[in-house]
C-alpha positions in Angstrom: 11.5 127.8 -179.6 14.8 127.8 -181.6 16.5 130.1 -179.2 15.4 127.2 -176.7 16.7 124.5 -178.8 20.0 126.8 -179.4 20.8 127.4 -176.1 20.0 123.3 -175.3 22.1 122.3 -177.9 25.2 124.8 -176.6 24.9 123.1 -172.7 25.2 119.6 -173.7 28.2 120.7 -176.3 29.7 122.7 -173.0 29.1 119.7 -170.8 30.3 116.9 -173.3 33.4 118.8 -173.9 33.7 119.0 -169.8 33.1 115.2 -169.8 35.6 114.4 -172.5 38.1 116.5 -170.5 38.1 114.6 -167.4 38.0 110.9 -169.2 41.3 112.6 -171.2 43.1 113.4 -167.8 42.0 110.4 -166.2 42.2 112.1 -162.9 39.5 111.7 -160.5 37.0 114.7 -159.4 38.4 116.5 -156.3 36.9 119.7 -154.6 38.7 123.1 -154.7 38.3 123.2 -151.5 40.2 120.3 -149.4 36.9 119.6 -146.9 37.0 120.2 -142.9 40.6 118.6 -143.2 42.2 121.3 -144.5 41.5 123.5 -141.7 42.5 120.9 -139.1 38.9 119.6 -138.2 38.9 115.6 -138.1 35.2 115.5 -137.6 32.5 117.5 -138.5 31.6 117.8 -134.7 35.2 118.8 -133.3 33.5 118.8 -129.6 35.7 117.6 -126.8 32.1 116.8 -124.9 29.1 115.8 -127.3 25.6 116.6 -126.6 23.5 113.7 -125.6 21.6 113.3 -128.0 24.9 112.2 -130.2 26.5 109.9 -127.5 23.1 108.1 -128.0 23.2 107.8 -131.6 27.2 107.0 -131.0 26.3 104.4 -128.9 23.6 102.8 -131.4 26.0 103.0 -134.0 28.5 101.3 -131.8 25.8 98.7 -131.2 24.8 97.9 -134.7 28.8 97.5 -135.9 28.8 94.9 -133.1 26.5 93.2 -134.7 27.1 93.3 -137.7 27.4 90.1 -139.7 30.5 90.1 -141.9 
């Protein structure tokens, strides 16, 4: 039980001490790894001619912002 409580204790000093680092740097979280546009992909389906079952949800989509009440 105490190696439990030791090795407890150890994560929340590890992940206090990562907390206090960001709030320090005031920079915001970012990825390491840029996301789809760092490899020139502006979508996550780069298709020149969807599928139909995603011009269908496209065109509810289109639909609903229509809609919309703002």
């Amino acid at each position: 039980m105490s190696l439990f409580l030791l090795t407890f204790g150890l994560l929340i000093l590890i992940v206090t001490a990562m907390a206090i680092g960001v709030i320090v740097q005031k920079k915001s979280m970012a990825s390491s790894c840029g996301g789809l546009g760092s490899v020139g992909i502006d979508k996550a389906c780069d298709c020149d001619d969807p599928c139909d079952r995603r011009k269908k949800r496209l065109a509810k989509e289109q639909i609903w912002k229509e809609n919309q009440i703002l």
